[in-house]
N, C-alpha and C positions, 0 to 999 in steps of 0.2 A: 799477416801476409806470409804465406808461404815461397822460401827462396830455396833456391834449386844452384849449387855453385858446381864447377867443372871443368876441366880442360878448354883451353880455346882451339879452334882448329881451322885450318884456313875457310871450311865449309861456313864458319862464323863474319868472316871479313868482312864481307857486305854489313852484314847489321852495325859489328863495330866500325866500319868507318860512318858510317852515317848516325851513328853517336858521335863519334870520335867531328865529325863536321859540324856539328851540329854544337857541339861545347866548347871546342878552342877556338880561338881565332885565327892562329896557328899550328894548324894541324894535323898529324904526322902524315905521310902518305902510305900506301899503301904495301911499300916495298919494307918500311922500316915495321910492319907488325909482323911481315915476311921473315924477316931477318930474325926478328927472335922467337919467332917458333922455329925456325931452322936451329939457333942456336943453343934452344932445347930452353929457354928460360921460362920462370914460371910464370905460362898466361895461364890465368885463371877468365871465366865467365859466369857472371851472375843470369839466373832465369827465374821470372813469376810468369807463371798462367801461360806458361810455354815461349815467355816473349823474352828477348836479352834484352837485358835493360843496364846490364855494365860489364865492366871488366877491369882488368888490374894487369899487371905485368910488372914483375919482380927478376932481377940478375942477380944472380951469385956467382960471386968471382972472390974463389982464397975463402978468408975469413969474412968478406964484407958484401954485402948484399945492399940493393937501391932500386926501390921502388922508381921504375920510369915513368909510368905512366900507368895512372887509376881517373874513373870516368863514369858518372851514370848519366843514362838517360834522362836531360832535363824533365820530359811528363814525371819521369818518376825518384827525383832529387828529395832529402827530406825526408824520408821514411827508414833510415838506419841502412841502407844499400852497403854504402862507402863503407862503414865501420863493420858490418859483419862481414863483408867482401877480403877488407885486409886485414882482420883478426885471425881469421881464417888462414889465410896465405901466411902471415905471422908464424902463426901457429906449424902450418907445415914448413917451414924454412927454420924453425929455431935451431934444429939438430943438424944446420951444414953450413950455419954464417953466423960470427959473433956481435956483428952488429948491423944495423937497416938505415940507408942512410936516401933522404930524397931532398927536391928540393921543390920551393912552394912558394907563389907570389907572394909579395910582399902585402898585394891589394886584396887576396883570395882567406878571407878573415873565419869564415866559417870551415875551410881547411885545417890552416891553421889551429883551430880550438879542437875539431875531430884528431888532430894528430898530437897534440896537447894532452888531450885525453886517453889518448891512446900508448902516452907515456913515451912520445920524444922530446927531445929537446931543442933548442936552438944551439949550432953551434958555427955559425957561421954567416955570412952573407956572400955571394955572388952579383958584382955590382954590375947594373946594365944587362944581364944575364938573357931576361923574357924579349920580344919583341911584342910591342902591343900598338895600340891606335896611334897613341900621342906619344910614341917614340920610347923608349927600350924599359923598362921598370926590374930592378931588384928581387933575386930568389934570396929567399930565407933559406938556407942546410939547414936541414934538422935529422937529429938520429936518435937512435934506440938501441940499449944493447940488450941482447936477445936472449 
């Protein structure tokens, strides 16, 4: 499969929210993907066969950087997306933040093992953190130094 990565730009917004609606249950609105393109962070956008199918979005602030928010397209989950999407973004943030820090359900297990592998670590817990169906559930912190 051919992937095609890139700037987000608000011309994207529609597709990413209807990703973005389409995988969380709570999910950002439309103002907050606003906000960080205005605040110049790094959204990235993934494309196959011309269609967006994810995206990512990364803050750098100081030495420390934190992925907010990364998301594929359920049709197209499974196929190495996620991980060439923030390797990538990785890769271009290593030379302006010492370390990448996000946070990841505790229920969200296949994250989990991509970010694992990806060579972060656990270093924390945020308790009651997510809002979910049956009421609040635990993020994992995990980080990476870059």
């Amino acid at each position: 499969m051919s992937l095609e990565l890139g700037t987000m730009s608000v011309d994207d917004l529609e597709q990413v929210l209807d990703i973005e609606n389409r995988v969380h249950s709570h999910p950002w609105q439309r103002s907050a993907f606003e906000t960080r393109l205005r605040l110049g962070d790094q959204c990235w956008v993934a494309r196959t066969q011309g269609q967006l199918v994810a995206y990512a979005i990364i803050s750098v602030v100081s030495v420390d950087a934190e992925l907010l928010n990364i998301s594929v397209d359920p049709r197209w989950q499974r196929r190495g997306i996620a991980r060439t999407l923030l390797s990538a973004q990785i890769a271009s943030i290593e030379t302006l933040a010492e370390n990448l820090f996000l946070e990841v359900r505790v229920s969200n297990h296949s994250a989990i093992a991509l970010y694992g592998d990806l060579d972060f670590i656990e270093v924390g817990r945020r308790h009651k953190y997510y809002p979910g169906p049956k009421g609040r559930e635990d993020a994992l912190i995990m980080a990476r130094v870059l």
